[in-house]
N, C-alpha and C positions, 0 to 999 in steps of 0.2 A: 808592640804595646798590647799589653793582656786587656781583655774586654769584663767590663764589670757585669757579673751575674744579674741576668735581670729578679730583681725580687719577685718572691713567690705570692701571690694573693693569699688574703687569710682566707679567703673560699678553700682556693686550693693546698694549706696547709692545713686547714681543717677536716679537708678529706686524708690527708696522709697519714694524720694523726689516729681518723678513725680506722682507716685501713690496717694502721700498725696495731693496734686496741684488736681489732676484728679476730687477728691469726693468732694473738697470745689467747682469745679465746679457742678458734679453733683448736690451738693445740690444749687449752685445759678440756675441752667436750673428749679430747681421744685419754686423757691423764685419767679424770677422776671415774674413769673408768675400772682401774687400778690394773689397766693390761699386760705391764711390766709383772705385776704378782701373781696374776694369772698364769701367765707364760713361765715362773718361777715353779708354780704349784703344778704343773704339767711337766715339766722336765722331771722333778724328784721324783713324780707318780711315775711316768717310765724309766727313770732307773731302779728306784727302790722295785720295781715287778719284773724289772727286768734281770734282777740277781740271781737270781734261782736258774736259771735260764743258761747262765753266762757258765755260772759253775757245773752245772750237769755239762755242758757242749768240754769244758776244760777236764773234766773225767774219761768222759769220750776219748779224747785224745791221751790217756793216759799218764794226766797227772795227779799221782797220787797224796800227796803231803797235805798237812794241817787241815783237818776234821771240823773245824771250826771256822770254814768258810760256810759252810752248811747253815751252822747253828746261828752266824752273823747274819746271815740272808735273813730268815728267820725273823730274826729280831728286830731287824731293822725295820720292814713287814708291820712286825707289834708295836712298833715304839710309832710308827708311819699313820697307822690308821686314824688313831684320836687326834694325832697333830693336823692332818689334813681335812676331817671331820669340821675339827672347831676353826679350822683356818678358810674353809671356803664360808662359813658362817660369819666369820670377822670381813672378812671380803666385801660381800655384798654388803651388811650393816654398815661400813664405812664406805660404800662405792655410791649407796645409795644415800647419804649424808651430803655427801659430794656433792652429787647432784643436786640433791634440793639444794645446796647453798649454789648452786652455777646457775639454775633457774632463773630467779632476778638479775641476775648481771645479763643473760641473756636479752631479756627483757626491755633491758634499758638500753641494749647497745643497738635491738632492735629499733627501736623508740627513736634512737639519735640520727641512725640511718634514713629515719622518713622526714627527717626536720633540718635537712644538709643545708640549706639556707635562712635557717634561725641560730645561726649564728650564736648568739649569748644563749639563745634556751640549749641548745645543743653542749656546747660549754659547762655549764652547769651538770649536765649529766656526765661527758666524761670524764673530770676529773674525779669524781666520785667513784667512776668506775674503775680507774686508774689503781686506786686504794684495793677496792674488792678482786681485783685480779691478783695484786701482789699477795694480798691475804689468804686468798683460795690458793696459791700456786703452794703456800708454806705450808695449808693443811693438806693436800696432796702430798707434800712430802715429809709431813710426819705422819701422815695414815702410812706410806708406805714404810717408814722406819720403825712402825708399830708393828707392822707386820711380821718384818723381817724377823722383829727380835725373837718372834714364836716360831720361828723354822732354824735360824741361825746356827746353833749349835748343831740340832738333827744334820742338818745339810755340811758342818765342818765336818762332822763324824762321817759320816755321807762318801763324802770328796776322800777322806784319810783311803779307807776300804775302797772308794771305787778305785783308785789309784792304784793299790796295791794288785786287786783284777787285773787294772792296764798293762802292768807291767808280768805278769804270769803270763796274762794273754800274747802279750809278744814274743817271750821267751819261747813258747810253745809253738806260734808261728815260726820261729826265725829259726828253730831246731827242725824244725821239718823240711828244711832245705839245709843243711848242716851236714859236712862229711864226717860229723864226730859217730862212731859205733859205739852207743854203750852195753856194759855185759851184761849178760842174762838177768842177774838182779841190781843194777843201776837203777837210778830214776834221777829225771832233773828235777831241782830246785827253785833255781833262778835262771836269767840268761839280762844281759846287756850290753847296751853300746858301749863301747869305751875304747879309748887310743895306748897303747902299750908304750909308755916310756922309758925306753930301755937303758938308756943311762941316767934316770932321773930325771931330765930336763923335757920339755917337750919339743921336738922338731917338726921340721917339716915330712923327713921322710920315716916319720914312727908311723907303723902300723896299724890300721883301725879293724874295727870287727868286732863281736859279740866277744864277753868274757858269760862264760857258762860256770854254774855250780851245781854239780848233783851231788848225790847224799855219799858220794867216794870220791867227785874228784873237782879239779879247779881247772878249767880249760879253755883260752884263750884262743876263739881261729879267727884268723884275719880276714873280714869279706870286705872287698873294696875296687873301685876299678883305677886302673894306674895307666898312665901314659906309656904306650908302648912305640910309639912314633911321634916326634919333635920336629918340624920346620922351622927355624926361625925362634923358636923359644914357644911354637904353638902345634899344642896340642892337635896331633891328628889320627892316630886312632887310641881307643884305649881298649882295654881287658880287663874281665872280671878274676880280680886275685882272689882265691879262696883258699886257705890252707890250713891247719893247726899248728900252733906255732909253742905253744904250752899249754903242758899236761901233765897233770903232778898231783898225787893222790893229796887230797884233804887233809889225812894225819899227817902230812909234812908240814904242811903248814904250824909253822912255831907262835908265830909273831903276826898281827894286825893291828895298822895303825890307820890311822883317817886324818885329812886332811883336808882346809875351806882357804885355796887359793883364790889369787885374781885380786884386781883392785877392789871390787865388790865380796870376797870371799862368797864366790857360787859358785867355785869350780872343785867340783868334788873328787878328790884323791885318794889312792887307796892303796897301802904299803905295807908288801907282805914277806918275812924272812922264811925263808924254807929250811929245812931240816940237811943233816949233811947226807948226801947220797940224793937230792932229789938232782933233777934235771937243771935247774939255776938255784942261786943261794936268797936272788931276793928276784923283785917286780916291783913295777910300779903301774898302778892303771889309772888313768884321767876319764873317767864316769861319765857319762850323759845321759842328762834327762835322770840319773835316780842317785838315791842320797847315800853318799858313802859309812856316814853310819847304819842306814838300813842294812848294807852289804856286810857290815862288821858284824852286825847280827846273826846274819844268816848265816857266816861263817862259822860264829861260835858255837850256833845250835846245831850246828852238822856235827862239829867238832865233839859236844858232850853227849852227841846220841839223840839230842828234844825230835828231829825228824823222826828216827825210829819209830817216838814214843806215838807219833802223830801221825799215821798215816791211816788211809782207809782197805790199806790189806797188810796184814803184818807176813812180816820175814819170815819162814820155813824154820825152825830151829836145827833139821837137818844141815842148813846152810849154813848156820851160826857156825856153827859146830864143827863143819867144816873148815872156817876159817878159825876158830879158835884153835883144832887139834892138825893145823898146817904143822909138819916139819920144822926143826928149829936148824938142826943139823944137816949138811949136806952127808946122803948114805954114799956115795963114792968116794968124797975125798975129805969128809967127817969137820970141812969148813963150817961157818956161823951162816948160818941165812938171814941178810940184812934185809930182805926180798919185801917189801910191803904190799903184804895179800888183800886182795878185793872180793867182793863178794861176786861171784860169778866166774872167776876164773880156775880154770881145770890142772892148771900147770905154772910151773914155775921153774928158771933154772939159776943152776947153780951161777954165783959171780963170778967164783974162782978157777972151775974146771970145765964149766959150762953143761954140766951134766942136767936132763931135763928130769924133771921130777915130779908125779903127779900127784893133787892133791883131793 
């Protein structure tokens, strides 16, 4: 037989009361601080200075495309100053509002605490209190939705561009441990996660690893480690698989289409038909972490030249020139050269006789 709770005295529920009253203030004395927008306004400051930074160390490393990382850093900078100017100005004038309205409630919670045995007088102050805290908790959080709305946009804009950073900066890491050799005048693009589904579906045992784009080609190597010995269905040791798996100049690429699988549509897909003579006739990649229409993009502006047009050393016209005035004809056995010339390469042979041919 269950025991009935002995009731609580109104002493002691009047302490509880107050105790509970006490910490919703403590936690408004750390709020109308407005430390949440503080620590807002300090993160954008170190990224927005830290731009410029980011893209010199990614030149370093030799990636040369879009000129207009520069001029965004830049801007971003211009457009940073006066937002952050008036935003630490709006800060304090609403932090310190705060405060004088938390003053009196302090006051009075004070006041209640020394009177724990006057009961009704005690009473009397805090349900009034009770009011003044929900009311103060609201303007804390439209001072902070005031704020927000004078960063909001800067900081979407912000997020778009750092992201894009993110993803170059990794690309640039993940190729420096990469067996792909690119030729004398290559340059990478992009690079990403993504799983090769080789007959359209996804399996278990499809390939993973970086799919790479430079301004000539599309290449696919697989980095991943794979179970090389099984007990019992458990895994006991593995090995890091590294290979390239497809590689296929850029101009074969015919066709790209994009795709938003998954119950939630956020699994990003990426479907590409290749030209006749490449290496396979299509692909398919399942993306991670970045958006299959950004890829579609990048595909196309390799494709119509926009890199060319965008870089921070331009092409040698020597080179051009080179590959413009390549051989059509093979001079041995007067075949068609179907050969899809790159910039950087010295030679080419023939399909038909095999005869080598230099260009």
């Amino acid at each position: 037989m269950s025991q009935t709770p002995t009731p609580i005295s109104p002493v002691e529920q009047h302490k509880k009361d107050l105790a509970t009253i006490q910490r919703e203030i403590n936690d408004l004395q750390s709020k109308v601080n407005l430390s949440s927008v503080h620590d807002k306004l300090e993160d954008l400051q170190s990224k927005v200075s830290g731009l410029s930074k980011r893209i010199a160390d990614l030149r370093q490393k030799n990636y040369i495309f879009d000129t207009n990382l520069e001029v965004n850093a830049k801007e971003f900078v211009k457009k940073w100053q006066p937002i952050h100017a008036n935003l630490r100005v709006k800060v304090n004038q609403e932090a310190n509002q705060l405060k004088a309205d938390l003053k009196p409630v302090e006051q009075k919670i004070s006041l209640a605490s020394s009177q724990l045995n006057n009961l009704a007088f005690t009473r009397q102050i805090l349900d009034p209190i009770k009011i003044n805290v929900t009311t103060l908790s609201k303007k804390v959080s439209a001072s902070e939705s005031l704020l927000r709305g004078l960063y909001n946009s800067f900081e979407s804009d912000l997020n778009k561009f750092n992201k894009y950073l993110l993803n170059i900066e990794f690309s640039v890491k993940e190729f420096e441990t990469s067996n792909i050799k690119f030729l004398a005048h290559e340059f990478l693009v992009m690079g990403g996660k993504c799983i090769w589904t080789k007959d359209g579906k996804k399996d278990k045992d499809d390939p993973e690893g970086i799919l790479y784009l430079s301004d000539q080609r599309l290449i696919f190597e697989q980095k991943q480690e794979v179970a090389t010995k099984k007990i019992l269905f458990i895994t006991k040791e593995r090995e890091l698989r590294q290979e390239i798996l497809v590689d296929i100049p850029v101009r074969m690429i015919e066709t790209v289409k994009t795709s938003k699988q998954g119950i939630f549509k956020n699994q990003d897909y990426l479907d590409l038909i290749f030209a006749s003579g490449a290496q396979y006739s299509n692909a398919q990649f399942h993306l991670q972490n970045q958006d299959c229409e950004d890829w579609k993009t990048l595909i196309n502006k390799t494709l119509s030249g926009d890199f060319d047009k965008n870089r921070i050393e331009q092409v040698d016209q020597e080179i051009l020139d080179k590959v413009k005035n390549a051989p059509t004809i093979c001079p041995q056995c007067s075949a068609t050269i179907n050969v899809q010339i790159l910039r950087g390469m010295d030679q080419i042979s023939c399909q038909f006789c095999g005869a080598i041919i230099k260009l």
